[in-house]
DRENPA-3360 file (N, C-alpha, C; in nm, 2 decimals, always signed):
BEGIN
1 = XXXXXXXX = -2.44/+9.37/-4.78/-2.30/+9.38/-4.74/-2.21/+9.37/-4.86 ~ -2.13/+9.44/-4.85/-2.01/+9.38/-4.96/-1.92/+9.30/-4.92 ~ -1.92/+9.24/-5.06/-1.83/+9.08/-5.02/-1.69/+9.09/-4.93 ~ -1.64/+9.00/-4.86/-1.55/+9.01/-4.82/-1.44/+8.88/-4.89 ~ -1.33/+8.90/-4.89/-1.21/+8.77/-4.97/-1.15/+8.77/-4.81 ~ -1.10/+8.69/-4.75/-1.06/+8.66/-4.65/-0.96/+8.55/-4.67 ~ -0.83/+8.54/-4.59/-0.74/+8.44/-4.59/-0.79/+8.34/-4.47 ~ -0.72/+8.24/-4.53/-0.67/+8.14/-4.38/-0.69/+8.01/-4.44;
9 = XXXXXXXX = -0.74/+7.89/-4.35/-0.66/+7.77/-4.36/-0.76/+7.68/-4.32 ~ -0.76/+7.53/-4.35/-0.83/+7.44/-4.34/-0.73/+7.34/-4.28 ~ -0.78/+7.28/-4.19/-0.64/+7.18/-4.14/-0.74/+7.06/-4.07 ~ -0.67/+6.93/-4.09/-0.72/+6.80/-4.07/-0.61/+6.70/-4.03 ~ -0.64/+6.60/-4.05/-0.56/+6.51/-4.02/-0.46/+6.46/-4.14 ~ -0.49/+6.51/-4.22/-0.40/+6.50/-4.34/-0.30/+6.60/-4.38 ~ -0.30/+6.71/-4.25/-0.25/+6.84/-4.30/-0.29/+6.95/-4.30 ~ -0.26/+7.07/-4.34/-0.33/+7.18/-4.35/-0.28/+7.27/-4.50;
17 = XXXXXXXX = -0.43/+7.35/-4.52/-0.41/+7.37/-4.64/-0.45/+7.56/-4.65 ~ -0.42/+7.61/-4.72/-0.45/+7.78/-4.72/-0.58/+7.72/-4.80 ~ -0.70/+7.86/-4.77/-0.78/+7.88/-4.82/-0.86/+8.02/-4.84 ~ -0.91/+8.06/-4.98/-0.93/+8.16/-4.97/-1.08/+8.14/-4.98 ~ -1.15/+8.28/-4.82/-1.26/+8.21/-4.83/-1.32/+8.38/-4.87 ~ -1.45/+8.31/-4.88/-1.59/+8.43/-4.91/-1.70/+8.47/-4.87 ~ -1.66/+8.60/-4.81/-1.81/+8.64/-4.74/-1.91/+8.71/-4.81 ~ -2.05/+8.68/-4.85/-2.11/+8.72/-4.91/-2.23/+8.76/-4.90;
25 = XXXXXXXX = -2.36/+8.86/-4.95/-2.45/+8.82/-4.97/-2.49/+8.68/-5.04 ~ -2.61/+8.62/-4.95/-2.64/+8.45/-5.07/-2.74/+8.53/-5.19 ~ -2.72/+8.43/-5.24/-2.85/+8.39/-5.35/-2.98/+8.28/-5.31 ~ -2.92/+8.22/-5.24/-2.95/+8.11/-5.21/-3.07/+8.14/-5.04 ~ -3.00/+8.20/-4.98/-3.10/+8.27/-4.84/-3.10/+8.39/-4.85 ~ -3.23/+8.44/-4.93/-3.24/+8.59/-4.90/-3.23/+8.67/-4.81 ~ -3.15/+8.76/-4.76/-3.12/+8.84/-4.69/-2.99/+8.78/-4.57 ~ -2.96/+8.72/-4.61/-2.85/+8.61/-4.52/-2.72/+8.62/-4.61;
33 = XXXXXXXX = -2.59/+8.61/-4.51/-2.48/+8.61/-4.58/-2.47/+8.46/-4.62 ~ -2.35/+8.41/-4.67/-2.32/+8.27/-4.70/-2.11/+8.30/-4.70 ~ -2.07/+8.15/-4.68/-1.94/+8.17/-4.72/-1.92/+8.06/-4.75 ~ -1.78/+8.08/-4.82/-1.75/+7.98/-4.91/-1.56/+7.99/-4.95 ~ -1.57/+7.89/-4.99/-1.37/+7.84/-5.02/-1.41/+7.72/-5.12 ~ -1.27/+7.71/-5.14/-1.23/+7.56/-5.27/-1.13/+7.52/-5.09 ~ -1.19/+7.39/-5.11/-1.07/+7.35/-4.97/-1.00/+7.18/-5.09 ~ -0.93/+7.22/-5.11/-0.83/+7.07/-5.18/-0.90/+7.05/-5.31;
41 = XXXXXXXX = -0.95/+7.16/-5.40/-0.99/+7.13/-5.50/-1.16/+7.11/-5.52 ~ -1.24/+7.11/-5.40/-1.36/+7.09/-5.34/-1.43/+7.19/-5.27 ~ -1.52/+7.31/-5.36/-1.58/+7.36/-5.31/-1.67/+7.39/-5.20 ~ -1.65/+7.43/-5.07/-1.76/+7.44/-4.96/-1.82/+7.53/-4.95 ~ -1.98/+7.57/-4.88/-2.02/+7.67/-4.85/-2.13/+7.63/-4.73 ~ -2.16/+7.72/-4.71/-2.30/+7.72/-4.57/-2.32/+7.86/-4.54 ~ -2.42/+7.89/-4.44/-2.48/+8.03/-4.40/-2.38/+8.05/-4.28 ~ -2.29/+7.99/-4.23/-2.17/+8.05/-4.12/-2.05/+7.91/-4.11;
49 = XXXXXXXX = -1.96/+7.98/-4.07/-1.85/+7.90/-4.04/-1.87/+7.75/-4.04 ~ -1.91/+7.76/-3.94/-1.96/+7.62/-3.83/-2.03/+7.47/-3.91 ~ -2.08/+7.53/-4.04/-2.19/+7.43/-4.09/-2.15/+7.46/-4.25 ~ -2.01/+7.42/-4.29/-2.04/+7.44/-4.39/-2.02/+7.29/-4.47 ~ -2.06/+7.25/-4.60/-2.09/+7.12/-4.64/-2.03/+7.17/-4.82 ~ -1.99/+7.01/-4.83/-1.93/+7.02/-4.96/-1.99/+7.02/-5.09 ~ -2.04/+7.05/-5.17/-2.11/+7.10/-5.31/-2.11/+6.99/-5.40 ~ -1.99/+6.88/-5.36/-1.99/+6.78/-5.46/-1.93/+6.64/-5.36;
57 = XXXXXXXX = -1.97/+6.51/-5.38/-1.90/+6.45/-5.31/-1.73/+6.45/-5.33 ~ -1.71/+6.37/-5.21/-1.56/+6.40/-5.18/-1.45/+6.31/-5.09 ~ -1.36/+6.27/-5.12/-1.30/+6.17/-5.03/-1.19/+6.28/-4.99 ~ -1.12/+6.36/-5.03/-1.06/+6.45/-4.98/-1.04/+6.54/-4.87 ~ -1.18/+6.56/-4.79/-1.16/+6.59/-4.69/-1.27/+6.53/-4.62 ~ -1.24/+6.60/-4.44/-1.32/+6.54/-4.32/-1.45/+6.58/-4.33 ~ -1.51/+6.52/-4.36/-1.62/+6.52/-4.38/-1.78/+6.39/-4.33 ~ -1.93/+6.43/-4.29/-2.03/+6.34/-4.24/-2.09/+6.30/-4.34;
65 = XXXXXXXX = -2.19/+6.20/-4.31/-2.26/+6.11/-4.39/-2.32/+6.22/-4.52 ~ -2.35/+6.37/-4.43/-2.43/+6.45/-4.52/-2.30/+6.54/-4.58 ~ -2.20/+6.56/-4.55/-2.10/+6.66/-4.65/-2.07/+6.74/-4.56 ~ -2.09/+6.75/-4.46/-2.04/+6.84/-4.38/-1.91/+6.83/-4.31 ~ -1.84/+6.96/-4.30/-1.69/+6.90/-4.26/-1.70/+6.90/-4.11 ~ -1.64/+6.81/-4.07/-1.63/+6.78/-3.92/-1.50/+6.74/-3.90 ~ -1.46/+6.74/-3.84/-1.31/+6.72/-3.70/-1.17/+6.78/-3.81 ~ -1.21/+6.88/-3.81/-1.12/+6.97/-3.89/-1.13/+7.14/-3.82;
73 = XXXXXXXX = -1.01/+7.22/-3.85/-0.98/+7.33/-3.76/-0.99/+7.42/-3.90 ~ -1.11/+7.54/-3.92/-1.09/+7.63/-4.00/-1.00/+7.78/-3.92 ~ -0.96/+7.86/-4.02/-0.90/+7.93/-3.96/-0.97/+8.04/-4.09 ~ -0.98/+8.17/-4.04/-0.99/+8.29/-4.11/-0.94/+8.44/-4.06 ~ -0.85/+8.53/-4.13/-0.81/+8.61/-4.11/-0.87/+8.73/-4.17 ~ -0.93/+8.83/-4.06/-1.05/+8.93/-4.06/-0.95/+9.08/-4.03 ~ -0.91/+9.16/-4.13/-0.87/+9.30/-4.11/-0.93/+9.38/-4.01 ~ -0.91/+9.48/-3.93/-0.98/+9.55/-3.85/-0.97/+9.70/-3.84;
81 = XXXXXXXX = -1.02/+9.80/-3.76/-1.01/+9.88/-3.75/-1.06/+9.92/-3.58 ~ -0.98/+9.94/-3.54/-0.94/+9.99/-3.34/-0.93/+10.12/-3.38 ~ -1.05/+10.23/-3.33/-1.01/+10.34/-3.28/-0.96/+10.36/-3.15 ~ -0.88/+10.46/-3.15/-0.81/+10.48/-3.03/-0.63/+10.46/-3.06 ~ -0.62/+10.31/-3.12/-0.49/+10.27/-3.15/-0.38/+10.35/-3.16 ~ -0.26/+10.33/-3.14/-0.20/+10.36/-3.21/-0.14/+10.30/-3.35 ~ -0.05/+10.18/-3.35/+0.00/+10.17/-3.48/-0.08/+10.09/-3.54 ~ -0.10/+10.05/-3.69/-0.25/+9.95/-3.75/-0.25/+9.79/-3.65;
89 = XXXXXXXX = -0.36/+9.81/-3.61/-0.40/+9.67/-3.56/-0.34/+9.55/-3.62 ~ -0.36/+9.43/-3.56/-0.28/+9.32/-3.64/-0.46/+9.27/-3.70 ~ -0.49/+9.21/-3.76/-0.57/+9.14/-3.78/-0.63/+9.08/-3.71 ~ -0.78/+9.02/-3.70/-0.87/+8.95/-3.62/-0.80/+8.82/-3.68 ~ -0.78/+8.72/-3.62/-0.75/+8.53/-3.60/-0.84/+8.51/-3.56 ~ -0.90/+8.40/-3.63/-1.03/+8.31/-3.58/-1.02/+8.18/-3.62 ~ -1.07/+8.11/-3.53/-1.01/+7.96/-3.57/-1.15/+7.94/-3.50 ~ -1.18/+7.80/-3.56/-1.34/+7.74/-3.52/-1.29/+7.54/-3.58;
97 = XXXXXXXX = -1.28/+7.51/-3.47/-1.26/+7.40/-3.43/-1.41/+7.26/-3.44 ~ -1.39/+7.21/-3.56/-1.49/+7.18/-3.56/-1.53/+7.01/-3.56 ~ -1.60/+6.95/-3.46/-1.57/+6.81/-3.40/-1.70/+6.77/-3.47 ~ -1.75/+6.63/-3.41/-1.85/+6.53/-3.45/-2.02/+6.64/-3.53 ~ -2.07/+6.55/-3.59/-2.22/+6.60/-3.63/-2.29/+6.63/-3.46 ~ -2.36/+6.78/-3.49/-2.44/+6.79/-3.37/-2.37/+6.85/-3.26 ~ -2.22/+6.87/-3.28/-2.20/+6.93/-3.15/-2.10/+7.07/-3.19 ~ -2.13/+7.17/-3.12/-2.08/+7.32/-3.15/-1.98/+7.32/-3.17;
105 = XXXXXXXX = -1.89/+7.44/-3.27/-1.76/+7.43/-3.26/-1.70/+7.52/-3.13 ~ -1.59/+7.49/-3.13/-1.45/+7.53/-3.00/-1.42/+7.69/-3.11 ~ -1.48/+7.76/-3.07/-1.41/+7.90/-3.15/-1.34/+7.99/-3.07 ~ -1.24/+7.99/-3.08/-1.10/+8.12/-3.06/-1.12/+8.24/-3.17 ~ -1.11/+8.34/-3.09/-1.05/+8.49/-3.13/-0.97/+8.54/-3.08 ~ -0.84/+8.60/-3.16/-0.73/+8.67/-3.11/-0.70/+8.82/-3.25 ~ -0.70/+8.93/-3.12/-0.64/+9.02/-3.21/-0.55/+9.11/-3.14 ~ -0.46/+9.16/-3.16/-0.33/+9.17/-3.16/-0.34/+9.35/-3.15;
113 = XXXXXXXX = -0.31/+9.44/-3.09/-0.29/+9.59/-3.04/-0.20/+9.63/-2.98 ~ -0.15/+9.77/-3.03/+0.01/+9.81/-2.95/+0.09/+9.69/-2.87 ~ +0.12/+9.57/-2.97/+0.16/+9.47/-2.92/+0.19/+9.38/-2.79 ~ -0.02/+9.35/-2.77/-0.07/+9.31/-2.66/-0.22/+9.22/-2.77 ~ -0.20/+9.08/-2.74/-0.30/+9.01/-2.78/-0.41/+9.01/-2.71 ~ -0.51/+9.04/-2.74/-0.67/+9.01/-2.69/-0.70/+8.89/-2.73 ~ -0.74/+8.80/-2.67/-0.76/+8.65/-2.71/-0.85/+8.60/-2.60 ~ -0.96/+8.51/-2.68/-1.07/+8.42/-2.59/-1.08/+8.34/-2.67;
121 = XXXXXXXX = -1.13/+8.20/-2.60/-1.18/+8.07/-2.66/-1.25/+7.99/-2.57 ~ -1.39/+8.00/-2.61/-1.50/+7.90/-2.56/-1.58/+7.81/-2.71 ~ -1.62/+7.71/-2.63/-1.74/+7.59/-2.71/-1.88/+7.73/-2.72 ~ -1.88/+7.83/-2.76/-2.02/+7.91/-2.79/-1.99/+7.99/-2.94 ~ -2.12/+8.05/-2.94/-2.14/+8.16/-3.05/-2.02/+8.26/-3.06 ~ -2.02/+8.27/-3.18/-1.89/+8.43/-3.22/-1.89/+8.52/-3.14 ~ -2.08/+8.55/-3.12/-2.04/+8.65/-3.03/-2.02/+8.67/-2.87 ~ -2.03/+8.59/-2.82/-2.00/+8.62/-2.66/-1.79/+8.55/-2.70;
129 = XXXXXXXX = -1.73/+8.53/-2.79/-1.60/+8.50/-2.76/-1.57/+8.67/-2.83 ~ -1.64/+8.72/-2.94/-1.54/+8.85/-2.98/-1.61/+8.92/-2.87 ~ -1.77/+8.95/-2.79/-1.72/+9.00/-2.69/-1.62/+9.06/-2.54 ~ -1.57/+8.90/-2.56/-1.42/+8.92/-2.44/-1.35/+9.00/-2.51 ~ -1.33/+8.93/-2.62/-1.17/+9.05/-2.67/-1.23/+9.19/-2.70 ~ -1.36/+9.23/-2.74/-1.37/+9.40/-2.74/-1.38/+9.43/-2.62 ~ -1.44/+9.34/-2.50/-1.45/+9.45/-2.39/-1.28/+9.42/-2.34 ~ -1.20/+9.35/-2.37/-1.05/+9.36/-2.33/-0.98/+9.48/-2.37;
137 = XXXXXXXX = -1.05/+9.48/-2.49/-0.97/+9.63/-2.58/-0.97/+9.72/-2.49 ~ -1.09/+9.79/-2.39/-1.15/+9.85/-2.34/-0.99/+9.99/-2.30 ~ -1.00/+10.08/-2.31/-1.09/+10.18/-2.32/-1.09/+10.22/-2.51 ~ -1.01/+10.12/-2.57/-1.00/+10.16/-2.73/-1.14/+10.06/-2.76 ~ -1.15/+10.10/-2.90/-1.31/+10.05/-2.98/-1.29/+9.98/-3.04 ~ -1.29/+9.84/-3.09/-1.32/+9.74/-3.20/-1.46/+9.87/-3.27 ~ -1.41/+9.90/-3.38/-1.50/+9.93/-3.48/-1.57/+9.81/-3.60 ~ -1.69/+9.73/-3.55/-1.74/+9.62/-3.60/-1.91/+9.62/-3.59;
145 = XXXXXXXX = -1.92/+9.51/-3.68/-2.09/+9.52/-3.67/-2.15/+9.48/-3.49 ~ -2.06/+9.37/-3.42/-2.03/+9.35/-3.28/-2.05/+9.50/-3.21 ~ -2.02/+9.55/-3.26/-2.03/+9.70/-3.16/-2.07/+9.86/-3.22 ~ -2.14/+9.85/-3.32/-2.24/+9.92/-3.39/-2.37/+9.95/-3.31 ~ -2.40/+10.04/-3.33/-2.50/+10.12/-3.28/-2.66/+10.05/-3.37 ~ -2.63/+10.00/-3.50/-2.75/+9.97/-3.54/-2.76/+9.79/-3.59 ~ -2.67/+9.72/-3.51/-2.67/+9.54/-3.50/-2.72/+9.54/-3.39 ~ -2.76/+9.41/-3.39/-2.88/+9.31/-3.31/-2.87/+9.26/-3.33;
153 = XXXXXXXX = -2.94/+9.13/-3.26/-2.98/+9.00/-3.24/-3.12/+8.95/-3.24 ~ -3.15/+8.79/-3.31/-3.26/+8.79/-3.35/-3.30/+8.73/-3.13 ~ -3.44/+8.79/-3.13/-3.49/+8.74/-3.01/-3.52/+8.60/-2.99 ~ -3.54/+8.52/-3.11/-3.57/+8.38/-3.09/-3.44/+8.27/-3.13 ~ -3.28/+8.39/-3.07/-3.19/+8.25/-3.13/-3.07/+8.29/-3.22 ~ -2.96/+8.27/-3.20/-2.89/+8.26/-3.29/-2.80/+8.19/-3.35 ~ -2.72/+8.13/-3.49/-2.66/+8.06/-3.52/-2.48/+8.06/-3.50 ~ -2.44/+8.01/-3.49/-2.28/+8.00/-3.43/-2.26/+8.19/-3.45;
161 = XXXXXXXX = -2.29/+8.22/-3.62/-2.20/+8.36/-3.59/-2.33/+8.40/-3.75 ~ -2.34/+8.54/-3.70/-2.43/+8.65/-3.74/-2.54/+8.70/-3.70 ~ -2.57/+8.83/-3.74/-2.64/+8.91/-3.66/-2.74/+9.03/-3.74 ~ -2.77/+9.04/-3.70/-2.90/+9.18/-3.77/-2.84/+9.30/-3.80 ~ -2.86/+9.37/-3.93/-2.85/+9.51/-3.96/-2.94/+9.57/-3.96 ~ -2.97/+9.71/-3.93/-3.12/+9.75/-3.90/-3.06/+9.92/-3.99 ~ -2.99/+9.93/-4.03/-2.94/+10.09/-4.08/-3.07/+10.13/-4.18 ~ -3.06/+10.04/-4.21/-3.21/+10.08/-4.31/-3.36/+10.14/-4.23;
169 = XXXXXXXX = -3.34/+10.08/-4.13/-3.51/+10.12/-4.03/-3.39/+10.20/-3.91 ~ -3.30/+10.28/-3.93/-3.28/+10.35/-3.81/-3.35/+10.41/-3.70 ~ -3.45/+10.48/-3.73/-3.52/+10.56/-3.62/-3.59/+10.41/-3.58 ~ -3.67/+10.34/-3.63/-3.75/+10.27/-3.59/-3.70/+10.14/-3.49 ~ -3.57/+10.15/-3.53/-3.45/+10.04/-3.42/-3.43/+10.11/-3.30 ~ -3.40/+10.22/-3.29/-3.35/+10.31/-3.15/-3.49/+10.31/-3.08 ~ -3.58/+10.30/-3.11/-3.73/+10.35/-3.08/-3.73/+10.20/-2.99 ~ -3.69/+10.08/-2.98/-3.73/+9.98/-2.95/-3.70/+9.95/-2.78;
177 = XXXXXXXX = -3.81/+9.91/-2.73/-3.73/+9.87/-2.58/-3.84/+9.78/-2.55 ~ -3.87/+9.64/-2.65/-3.91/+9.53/-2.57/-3.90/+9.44/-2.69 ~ -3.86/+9.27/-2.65/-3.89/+9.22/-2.75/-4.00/+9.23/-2.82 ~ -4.07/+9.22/-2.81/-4.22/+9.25/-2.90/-4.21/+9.39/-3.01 ~ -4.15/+9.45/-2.97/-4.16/+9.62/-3.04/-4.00/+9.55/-3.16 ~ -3.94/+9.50/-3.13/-3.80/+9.45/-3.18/-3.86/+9.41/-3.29 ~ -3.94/+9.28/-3.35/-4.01/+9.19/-3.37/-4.03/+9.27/-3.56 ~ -4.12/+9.42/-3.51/-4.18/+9.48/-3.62/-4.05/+9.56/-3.71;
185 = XXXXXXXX = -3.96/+9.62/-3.63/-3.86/+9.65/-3.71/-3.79/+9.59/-3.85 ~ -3.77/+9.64/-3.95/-3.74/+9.60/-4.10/-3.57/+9.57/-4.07 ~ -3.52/+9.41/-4.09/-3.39/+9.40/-4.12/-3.32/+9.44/-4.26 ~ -3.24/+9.53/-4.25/-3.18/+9.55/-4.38/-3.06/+9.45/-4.42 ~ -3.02/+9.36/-4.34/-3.01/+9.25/-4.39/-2.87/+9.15/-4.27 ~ -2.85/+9.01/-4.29/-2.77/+8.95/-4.22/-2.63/+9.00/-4.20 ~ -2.55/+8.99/-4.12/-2.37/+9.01/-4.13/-2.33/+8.98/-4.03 ~ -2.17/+8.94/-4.02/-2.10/+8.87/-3.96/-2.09/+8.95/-3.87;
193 = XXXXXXXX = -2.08/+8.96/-3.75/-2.04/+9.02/-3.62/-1.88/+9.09/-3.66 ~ -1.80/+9.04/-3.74/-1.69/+9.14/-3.76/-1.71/+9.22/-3.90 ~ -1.81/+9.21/-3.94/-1.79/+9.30/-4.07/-1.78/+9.45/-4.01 ~ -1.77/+9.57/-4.10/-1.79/+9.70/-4.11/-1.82/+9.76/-4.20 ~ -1.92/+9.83/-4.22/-1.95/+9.90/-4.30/-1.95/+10.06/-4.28 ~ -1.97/+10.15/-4.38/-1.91/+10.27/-4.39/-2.05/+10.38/-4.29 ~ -2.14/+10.31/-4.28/-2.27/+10.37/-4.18/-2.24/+10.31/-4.04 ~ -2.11/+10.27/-3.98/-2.07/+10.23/-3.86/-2.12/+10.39/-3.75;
201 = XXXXXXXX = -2.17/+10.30/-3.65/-2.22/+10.41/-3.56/-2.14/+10.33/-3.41 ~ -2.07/+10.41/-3.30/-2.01/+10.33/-3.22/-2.18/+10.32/-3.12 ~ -2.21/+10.18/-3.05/-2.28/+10.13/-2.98/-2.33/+10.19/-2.84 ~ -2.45/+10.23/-2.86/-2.46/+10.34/-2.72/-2.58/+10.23/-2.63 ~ -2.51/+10.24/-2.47/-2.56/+10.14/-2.40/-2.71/+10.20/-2.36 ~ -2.84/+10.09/-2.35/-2.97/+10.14/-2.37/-3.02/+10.15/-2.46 ~ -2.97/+10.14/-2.57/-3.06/+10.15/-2.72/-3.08/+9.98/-2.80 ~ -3.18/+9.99/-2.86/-3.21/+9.91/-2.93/-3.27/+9.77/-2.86;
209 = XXX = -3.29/+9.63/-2.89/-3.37/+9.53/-2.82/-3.23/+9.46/-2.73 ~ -3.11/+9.50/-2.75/-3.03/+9.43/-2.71/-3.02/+9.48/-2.52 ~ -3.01/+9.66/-2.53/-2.98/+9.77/-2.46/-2.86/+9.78/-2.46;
% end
């Protein structure tokens, strides 16, 4: 994937602070994105929102025994692209509310069209909250990895937020209709449920292990 630079904000009980964060291929987990920000001077990163821990110790911010930030509200702001629209979309808002060690964050999505907000917020994964707001869009298209013709999900599980690319094993993704047959398909690599890339195909219902 190509990196993404993303805006938004880290906020605690001491305040709230802008932060610019990063979406990336890792180095660190092959084939897995990673993100990352400076939050007050203090580098964070992890493999998704939800878990990300501080690189160096820190009194500066909220943070567990192990560096992980807890009872603090991340916020990131995600550009989009809505076919159908008329005038440019507002931005994806996401905020991930994130409490004690061990327990999920509270994630909100809101995005904003011919000036009418699509907005959901549950304690689950990214994807069943950006699914309310694309099927709200409905009959216009969030153009995202969420609703791509060649994303998926792993069969054994997934983490607060990211998802499977398969554009590299195309024919051999569409060919699939059981978990087991899913299983042998080659990932061409991890991405955020809102990323897009320029091989976007819109999502046709019955294909792939998801259907």
């Amino acid at each position: 994937m190509e990196p993404m630079t993303l805006a938004g904000t880290y906020t605690d009980a001491l305040g709230t602070d802008p932060v610019s964060w990063t979406i990336a291929t890792s180095e660190r987990w092959p084939g897995r994105f990673e993100v990352a920000g400076v939050v007050r001077g203090v580098r964070v990163s992890g493999f998704h929102v939800g878990c990300l821990e501080t690189e160096e110790p820190s009194r500066a911010l909220s943070v567990d025994s192990t560096g992980e930030l807890v009872h603090c509200v991340l916020s990131v702001e995600v550009p989009t692209v809505v076919a159908g629209a008329g005038p440019a979309p507002g931005p994806l808002t996401l905020e991930f509310r994130l409490a004690g060690t061990g327990q999920e964050p509270v994630v909100r999505a809101g995005l904003t069209v011919n000036g009418i907000e699509y907005a959901h917020e549950e304690q689950e994964i990214l994807e069943l909250v950006l699914g309310e707001v694309a099927r709200g869009l409905l009959p216009l298209r969030w153009e995202c990895c969420l609703t791509c013709l060649l994303s998926d999900y792993s069969p054994d599980g997934v983490d607060v937020m990211g998802m499977r690319c398969h554009r590299g094993a195309r024919s051999e993704y569409l060919a699939v209709r059981s978990k087991r047959e899913y299983r042998g398909v080659p990932v061409t690599e991890e991405v955020p449920e809102f990323y897009r890339c320029a091989a976007y195909e819109p999502r046709v219902p019955g294909t792939g292990y998801r259907g």
